[in-house]
C-alpha positions as CSV (number, residue, x, y, z in Angstrom):
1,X,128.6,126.4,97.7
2,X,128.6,129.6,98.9
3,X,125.9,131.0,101.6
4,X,124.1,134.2,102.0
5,X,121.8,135.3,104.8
6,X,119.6,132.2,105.5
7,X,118.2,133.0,109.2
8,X,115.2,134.5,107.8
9,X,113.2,132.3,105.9
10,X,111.4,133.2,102.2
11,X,108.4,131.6,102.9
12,X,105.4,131.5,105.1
13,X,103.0,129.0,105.3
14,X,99.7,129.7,105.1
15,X,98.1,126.8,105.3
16,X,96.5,127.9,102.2
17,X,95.2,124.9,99.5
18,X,92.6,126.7,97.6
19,X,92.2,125.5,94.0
20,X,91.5,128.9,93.0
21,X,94.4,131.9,92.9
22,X,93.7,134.2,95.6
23,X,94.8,137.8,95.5
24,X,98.4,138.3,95.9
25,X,99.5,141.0,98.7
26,X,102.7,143.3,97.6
27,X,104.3,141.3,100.3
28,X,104.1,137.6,98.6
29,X,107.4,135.4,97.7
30,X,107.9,135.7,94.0
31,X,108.8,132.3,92.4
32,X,110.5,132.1,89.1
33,X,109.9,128.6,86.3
34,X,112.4,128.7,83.8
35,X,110.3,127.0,80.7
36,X,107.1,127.4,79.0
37,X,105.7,124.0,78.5
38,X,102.6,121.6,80.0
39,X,104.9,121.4,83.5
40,X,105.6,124.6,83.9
41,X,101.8,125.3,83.1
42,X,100.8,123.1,86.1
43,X,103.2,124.3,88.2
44,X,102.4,127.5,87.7
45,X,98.9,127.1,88.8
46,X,99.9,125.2,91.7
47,X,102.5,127.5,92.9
48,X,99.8,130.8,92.7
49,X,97.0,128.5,94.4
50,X,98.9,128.0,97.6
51,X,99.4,132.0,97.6
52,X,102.9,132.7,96.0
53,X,103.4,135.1,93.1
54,X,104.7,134.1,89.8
55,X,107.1,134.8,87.1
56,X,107.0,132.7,84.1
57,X,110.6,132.6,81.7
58,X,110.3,132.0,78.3
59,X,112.7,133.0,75.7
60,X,110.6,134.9,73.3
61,X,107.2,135.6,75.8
62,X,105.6,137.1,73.1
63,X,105.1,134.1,71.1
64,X,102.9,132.4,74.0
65,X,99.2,132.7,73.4
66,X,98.1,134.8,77.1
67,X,95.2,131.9,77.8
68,X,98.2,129.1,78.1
69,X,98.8,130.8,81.6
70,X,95.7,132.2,84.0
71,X,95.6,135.8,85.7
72,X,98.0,135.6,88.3
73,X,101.0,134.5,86.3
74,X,103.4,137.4,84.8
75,X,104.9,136.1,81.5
76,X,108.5,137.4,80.9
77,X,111.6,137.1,79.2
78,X,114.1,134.3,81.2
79,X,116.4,137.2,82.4
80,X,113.1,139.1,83.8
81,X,111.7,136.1,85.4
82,X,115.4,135.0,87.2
83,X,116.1,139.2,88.0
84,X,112.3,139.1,89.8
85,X,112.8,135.7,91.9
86,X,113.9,136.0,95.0
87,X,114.9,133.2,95.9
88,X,113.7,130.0,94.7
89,X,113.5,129.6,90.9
90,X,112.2,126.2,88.9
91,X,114.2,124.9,86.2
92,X,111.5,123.3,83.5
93,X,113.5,122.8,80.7
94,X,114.9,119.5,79.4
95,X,118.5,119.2,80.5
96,X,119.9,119.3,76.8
97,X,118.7,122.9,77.2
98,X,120.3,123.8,80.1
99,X,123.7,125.2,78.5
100,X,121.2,127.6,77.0
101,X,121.2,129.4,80.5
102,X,124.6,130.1,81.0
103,X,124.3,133.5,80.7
104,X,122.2,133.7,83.2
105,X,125.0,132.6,85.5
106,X,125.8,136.1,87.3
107,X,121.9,137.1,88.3
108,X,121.2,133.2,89.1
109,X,124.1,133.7,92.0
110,X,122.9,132.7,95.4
111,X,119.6,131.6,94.1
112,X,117.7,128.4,94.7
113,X,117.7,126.3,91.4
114,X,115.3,123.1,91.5
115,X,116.0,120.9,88.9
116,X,112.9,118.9,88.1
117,X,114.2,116.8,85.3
118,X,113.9,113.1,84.6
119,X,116.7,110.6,83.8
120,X,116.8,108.8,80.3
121,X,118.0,105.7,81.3
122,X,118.6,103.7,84.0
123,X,121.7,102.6,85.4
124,X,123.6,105.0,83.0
125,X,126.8,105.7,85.3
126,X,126.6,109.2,84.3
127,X,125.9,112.3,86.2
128,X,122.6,113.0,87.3
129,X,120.6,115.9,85.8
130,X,121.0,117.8,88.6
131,X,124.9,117.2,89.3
132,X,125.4,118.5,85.4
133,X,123.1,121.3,86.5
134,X,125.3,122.3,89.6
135,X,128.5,122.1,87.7
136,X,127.4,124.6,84.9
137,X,126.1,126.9,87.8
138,X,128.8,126.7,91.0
139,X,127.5,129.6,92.4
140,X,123.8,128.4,92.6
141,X,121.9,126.3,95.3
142,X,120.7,123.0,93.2
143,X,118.0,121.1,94.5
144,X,116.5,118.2,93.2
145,X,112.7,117.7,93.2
146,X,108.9,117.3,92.0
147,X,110.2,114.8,89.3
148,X,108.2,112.4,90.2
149,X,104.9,114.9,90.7
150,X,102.7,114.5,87.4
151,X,101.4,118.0,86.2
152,X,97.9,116.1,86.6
153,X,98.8,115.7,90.4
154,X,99.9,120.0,90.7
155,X,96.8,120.8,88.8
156,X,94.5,118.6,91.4
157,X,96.9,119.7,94.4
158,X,97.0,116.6,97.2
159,X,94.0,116.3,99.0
160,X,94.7,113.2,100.1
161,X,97.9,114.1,101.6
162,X,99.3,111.5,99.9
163,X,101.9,113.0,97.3
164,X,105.3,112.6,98.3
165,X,108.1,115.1,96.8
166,X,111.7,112.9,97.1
167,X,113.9,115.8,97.8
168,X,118.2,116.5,97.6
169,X,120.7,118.8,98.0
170,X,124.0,119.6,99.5
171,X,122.7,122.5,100.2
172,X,120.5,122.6,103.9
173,X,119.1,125.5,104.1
174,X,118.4,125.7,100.7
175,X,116.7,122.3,101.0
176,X,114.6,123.6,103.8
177,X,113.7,126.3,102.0
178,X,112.3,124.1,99.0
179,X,110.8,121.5,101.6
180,X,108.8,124.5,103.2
181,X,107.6,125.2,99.8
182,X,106.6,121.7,99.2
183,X,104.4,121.8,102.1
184,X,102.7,125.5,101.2
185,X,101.4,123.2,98.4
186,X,100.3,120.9,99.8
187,X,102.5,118.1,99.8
188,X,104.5,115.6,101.1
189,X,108.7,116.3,101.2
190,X,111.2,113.5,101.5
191,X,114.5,114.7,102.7
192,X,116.8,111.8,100.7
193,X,120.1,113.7,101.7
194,X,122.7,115.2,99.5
195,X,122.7,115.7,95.8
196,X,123.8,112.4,95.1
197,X,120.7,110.9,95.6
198,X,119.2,112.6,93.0
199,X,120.5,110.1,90.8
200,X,117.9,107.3,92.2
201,X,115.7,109.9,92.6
202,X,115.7,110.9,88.6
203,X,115.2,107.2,87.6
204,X,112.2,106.8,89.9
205,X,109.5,107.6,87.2
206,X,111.1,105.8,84.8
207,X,110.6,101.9,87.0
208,X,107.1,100.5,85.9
209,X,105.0,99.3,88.9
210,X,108.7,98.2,90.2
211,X,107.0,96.4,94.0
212,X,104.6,94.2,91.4
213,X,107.3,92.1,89.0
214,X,107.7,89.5,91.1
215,X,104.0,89.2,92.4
216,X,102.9,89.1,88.8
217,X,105.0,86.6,87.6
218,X,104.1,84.4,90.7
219,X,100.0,84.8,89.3
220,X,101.2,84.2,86.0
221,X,102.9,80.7,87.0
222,X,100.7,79.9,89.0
223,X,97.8,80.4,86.5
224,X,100.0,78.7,84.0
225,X,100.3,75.5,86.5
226,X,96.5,75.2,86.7
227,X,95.5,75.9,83.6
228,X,98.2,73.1,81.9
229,X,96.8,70.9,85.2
230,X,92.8,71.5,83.7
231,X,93.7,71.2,80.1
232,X,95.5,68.2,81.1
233,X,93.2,66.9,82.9
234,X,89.6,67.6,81.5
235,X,90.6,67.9,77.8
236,X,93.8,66.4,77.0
237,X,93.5,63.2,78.2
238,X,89.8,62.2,77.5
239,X,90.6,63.4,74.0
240,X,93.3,60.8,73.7
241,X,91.9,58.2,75.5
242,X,88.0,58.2,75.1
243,X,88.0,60.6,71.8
244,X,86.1,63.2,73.5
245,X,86.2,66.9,72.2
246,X,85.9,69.2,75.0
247,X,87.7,71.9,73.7
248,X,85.1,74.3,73.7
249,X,86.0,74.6,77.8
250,X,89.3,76.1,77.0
251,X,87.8,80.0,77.0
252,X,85.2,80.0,79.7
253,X,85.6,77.0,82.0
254,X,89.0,76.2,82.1
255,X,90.0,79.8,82.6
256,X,87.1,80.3,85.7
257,X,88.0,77.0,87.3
258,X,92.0,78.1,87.3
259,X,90.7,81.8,88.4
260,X,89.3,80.8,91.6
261,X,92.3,77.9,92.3
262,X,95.0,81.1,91.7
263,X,93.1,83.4,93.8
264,X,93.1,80.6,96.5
265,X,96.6,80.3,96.6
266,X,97.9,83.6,96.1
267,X,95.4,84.7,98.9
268,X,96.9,82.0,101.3
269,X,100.9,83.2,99.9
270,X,99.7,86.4,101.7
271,X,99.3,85.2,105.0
272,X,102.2,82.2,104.4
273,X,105.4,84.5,105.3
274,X,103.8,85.9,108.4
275,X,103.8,82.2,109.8
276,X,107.4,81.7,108.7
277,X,108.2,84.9,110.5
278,X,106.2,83.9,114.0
279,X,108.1,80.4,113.6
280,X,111.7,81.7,113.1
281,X,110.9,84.5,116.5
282,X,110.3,81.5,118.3
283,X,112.8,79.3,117.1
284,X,115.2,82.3,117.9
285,X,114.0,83.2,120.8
286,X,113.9,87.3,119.9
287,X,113.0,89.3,117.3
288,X,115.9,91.4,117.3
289,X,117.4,89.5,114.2
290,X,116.8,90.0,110.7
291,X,115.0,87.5,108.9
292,X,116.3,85.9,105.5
293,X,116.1,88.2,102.3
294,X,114.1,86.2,100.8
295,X,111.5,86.0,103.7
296,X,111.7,90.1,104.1
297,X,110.9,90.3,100.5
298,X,108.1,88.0,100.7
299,X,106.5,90.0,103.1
300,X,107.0,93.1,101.4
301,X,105.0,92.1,98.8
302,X,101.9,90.8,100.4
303,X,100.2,94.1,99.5
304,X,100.7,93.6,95.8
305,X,99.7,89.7,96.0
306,X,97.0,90.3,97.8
307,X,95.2,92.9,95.0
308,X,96.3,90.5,92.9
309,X,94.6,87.9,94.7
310,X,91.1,90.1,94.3
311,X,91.5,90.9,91.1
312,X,91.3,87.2,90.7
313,X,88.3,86.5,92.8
314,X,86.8,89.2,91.1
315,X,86.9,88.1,87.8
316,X,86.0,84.5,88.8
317,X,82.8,85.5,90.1
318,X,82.4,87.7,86.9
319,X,83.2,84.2,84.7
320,X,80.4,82.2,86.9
321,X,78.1,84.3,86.2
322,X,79.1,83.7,82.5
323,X,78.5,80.5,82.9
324,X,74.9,80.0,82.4
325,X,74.7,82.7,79.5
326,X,77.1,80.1,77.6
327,X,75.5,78.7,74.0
328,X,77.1,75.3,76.1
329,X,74.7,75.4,79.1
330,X,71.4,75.8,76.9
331,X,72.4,72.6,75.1
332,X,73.3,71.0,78.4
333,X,70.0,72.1,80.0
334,X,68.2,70.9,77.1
335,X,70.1,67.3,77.3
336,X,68.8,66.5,81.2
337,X,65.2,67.9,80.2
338,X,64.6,65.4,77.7
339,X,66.8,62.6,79.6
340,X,63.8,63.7,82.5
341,X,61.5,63.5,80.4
342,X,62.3,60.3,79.0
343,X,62.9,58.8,82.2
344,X,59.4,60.0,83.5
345,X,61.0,62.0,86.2
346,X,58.2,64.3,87.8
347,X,60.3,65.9,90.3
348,X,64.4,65.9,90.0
349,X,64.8,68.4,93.4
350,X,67.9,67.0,95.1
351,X,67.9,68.7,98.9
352,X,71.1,67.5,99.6
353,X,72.6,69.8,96.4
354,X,70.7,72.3,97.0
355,X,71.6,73.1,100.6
356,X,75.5,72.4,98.7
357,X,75.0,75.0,95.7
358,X,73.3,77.8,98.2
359,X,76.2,77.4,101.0
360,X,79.2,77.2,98.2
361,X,77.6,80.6,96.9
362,X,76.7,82.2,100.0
363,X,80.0,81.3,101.7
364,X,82.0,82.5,97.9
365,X,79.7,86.2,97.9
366,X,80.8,86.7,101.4
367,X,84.4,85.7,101.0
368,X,84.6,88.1,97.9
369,X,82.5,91.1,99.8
370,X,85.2,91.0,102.9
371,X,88.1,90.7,100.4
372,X,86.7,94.0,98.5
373,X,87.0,95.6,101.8
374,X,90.9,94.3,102.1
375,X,91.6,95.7,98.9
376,X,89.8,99.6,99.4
377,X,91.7,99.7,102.7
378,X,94.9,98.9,100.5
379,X,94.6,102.3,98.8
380,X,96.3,105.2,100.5
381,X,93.4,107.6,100.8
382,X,91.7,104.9,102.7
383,X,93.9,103.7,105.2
384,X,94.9,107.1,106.0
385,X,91.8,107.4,107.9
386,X,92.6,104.5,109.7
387,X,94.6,104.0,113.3
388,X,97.1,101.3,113.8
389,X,94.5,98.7,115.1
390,X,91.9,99.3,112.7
391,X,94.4,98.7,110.1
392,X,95.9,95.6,111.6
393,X,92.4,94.2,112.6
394,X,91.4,94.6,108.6
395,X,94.6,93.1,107.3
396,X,94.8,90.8,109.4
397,X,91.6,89.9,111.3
398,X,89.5,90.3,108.7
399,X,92.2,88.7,105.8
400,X,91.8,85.6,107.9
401,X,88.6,85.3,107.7
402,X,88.0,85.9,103.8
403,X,90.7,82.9,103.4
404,X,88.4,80.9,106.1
405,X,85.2,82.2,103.9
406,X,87.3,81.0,100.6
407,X,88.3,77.6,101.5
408,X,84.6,77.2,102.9
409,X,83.7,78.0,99.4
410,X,85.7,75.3,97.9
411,X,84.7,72.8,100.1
412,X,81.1,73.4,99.8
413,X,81.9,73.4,95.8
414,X,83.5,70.3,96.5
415,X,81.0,68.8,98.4
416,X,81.9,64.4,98.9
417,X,83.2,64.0,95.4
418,X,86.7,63.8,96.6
419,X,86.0,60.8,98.0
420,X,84.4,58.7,94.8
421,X,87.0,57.4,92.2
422,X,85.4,58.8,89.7
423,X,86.9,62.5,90.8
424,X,90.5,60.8,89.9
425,X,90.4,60.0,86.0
426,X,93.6,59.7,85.4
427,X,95.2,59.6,88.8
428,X,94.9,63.2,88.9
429,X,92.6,64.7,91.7
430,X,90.2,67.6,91.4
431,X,91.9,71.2,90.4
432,X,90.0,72.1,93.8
433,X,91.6,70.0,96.1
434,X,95.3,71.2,94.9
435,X,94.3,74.5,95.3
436,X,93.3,74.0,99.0
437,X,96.1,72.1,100.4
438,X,98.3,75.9,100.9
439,X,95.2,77.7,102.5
440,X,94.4,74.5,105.0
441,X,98.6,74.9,105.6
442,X,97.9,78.9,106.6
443,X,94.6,78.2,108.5
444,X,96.2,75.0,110.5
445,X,99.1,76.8,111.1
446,X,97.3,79.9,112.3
447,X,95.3,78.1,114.7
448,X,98.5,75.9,116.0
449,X,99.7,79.3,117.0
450,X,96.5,80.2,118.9
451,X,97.2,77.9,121.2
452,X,98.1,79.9,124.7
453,X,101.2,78.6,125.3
454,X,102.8,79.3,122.0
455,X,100.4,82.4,121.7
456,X,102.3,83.7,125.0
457,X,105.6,83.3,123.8
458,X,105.1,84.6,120.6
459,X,103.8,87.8,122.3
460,X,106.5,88.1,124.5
461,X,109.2,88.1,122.0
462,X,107.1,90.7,120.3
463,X,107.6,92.7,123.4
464,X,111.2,92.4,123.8
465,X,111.6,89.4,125.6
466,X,114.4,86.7,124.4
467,X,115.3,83.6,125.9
468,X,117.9,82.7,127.6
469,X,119.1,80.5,124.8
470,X,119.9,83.2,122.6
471,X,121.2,85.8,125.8
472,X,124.1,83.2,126.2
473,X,125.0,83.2,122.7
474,X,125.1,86.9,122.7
475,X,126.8,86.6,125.9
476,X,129.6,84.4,124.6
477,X,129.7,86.1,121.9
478,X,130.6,89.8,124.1
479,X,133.2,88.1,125.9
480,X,134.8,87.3,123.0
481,X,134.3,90.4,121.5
482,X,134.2,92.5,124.7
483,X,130.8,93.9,123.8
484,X,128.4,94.1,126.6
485,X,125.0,91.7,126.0
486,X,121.6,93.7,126.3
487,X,119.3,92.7,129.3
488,X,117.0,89.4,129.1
489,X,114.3,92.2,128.8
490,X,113.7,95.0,126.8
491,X,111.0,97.6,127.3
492,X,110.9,99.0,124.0
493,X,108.5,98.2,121.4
């Protein structure tokens, strides 16, 4: 593409993020939107809130009512708004528009065009927006960007810091310049290379939650396992044996009981893979290999199974409250007041399930109260504020102990019935007691690994130490190869 003078740069930050336009000096960049419609709008407003000046192109101005677009924003005709630019100009139009500009060609020379476009499809094989974009103008800088900004987020700006701009070109200074800008607004750039990335980068909005398929689909087996394994279990089978209609429990109980077992396990599946990990650095004796795909996948989803996880717990607590509003629990009530009553039963207090129904919910509130704080530090505006230790300490430290508080929970809920017969109609034991055998795995296994002399190890590894197991493999392996094997030591981190 050809260059121009690009030692001085267009823009200057001023640091400014007010949500109001302040007044423009004679001096200000002048940045031109080609398009009229809700983006352009929002971009507009963003783009004269961090300081810059304005032109909007439309093909017939006119025909815009003036209170679309605030004080601050000159309307003109697309040839006005392209002549004015200086340098950087927005293209807001859908791409099956954009042969509508080619007369624009000659007095978009040498000028910055950001395409901000989104893909159709996925996977099409085709050119990207922006690559058809650069071939209708040769002479123009393309960049690709803000697809992926919502008009929502330029109207609100990005207080948090957290709004990232995925930005390509083939063009560097033309991508600096457009990364500058990014930042003026207060936002995040992503330098993702040349203008072939903006393939990915136009599909991007169009992937639904694309980190969360495989966690969902986990909780949705899971919570089909349990809830087949309850019906089974408390409706199925004493209907077919005994004649007993307990259907009614399909709604409310069945669905509460396999809440809490799936919030159980998918809290433990969060702190599984991070064994497996510790395990295979020892085994190896470094950490400088790459663990299995499916292990590095697993652990890049313990974010999204762990919100899963609370939303889980959450709306197991939510059904348990439930409970005793149920038409179901006034009859049952009702059924052990007159069997009291009948029996001449003065005083049916039970200190033994009392101590066991106030430490099951005392141990469950708690477990749920340091799980909500897991799940607020998940969200970005949150653990910004946080340093590297507070973060780990809360993921982890903390993580631990809500699975400790959990299985507490279930044991207390439990109490000694595993240990009657009568909690195995059927050869099937409790729902409960399926649920805990992962979480006791994690916990066991966690505390196998406290011990000091694994403990030590592990941290050494972690370090940069490796064994001298594994530095005569790589050792062979150099003088085969004639590579040179790194030290036994490593300093860095």
């Amino acid at each position: 593409m050809p260059g121009g003078d690009m030692k001085t740069p267009l823009l200057v930050d001023t640091g400014s993020d007010s949500p109001e336009p302040p007044g423009h000096s004679p001096g200000d960049p002048v940045i031109g939107i080609i398009g009229s419609g809700d983006f352009s709008r929002s971009l507009a407003l963003r783009l004269v809130a961090s300081g810059l000046r304005v032109f909007v192109g439309s093909r017939n101005p006119k025909r815009i009512a003036r209170g679309l677009f605030p004080d601050g924003i000159e309307l003109k005709s697309q040839m006005e708004a392209v002549a004015g630019a200086e340098r950087v100009i927005f293209t807001a139009l859908y791409p099956e528009h954009y042969h509508t500009l080619v007369g624009l060609r000659d007095v978009l020379a040498g000028k910055v065009l950001v395409d901000v476009s989104n893909a159709t499809k996925v996977n099409s094989g085709e050119l990207s927006n922006a690559e058809r974009l650069a071939e209708l103008f040769p002479q123009s800088r393309v960049v690709k960007g803000f697809n992926v900004i919502s008009a929502w987020a330029l109207q609100a700006g990005a207080q948090d810091g957290n709004k990232q701009v995925l930005i390509c070109s083939d063009c560097p200074d033309s991508k600096a310049t457009v990364i500058q800008l990014t930042r003026r607004m207060g936002f995040s750039p992503l330098d993702l290379g040349g203008l072939s990335a903006s393939r990915d980068i136009e599909e991007v909005p169009l992937h639904l939650f694309p980190s969360w398929g495989g966690p969902i689909l986990t909780i949705f087996l899971l919570f089909l396992f349990f809830y087949g394994y309850s019906f089974l279990r408390h409706v199925l089978l004493p209907y077919l044996a005994h004649g007993e209609n307990n259907f009614y429990q399909l709604p409310l109980e069945i669905v509460n009981q396999t809440l809490s077992a799936v919030a159980l396990v998918a809290l433990a599946s969060v702190y599984l893979p991070g064994l497996f990990a510790a395990l295979l650095q020892m085994s190896r004796g470094t950490k400088y290999k790459r663990f299995p795909g499916w292990l590095d996948c697993w652990m890049c989803r313990r974010k999204e199974l762990g919100l899963l996880s609370f939303l889980c717990a959450a709306l197991h607590a939510v059904y348990s409250m439930c409970l005793s509003l149920r038409r179901a629990a006034g009859y049952t009530l009702l059924n052990t007041a007159y069997r009291q009553v009948k029996a001449g039963v003065e005083n049916s207090w039970v200190e033994q399930q009392v101590w066991r129904s106030d430490l099951y919910l005392s141990s469950g509130i708690l477990g749920l109260g340091v799980l909500t704080v897991l799940a607020l530090t998940s969200l970005p505006s949150v653990g910004n504020v946080l340093n590297w230790r507070e973060f780990t300490f809360v993921q982890s430290g903390l993580g631990y102990i809500a699975l400790t508080l959990s299985v507490v929970h279930a044991l207390f809920f439990g109490w000694d019935f595993a240990f009657f017969p009568s909690a195995y109609p059927y050869y099937l034991p409790p729902v409960y007691l399926l649920a805990l055998i992962l979480p006791c795995v994690v916990l066991v296994g966690r505390v196998f690994l406290a011990l000091p002399c694994l403990a030590f190890r592990l941290a050494k590894i972690r370090r940069g130490w490796e064994s001298s197991r594994h530095h005569l493999a790589q050792t062979d392996e150099g003088e085969s190869s004639g590579i040179v094997p790194p030290s036994d030591f490593n300093d860095d981190v």
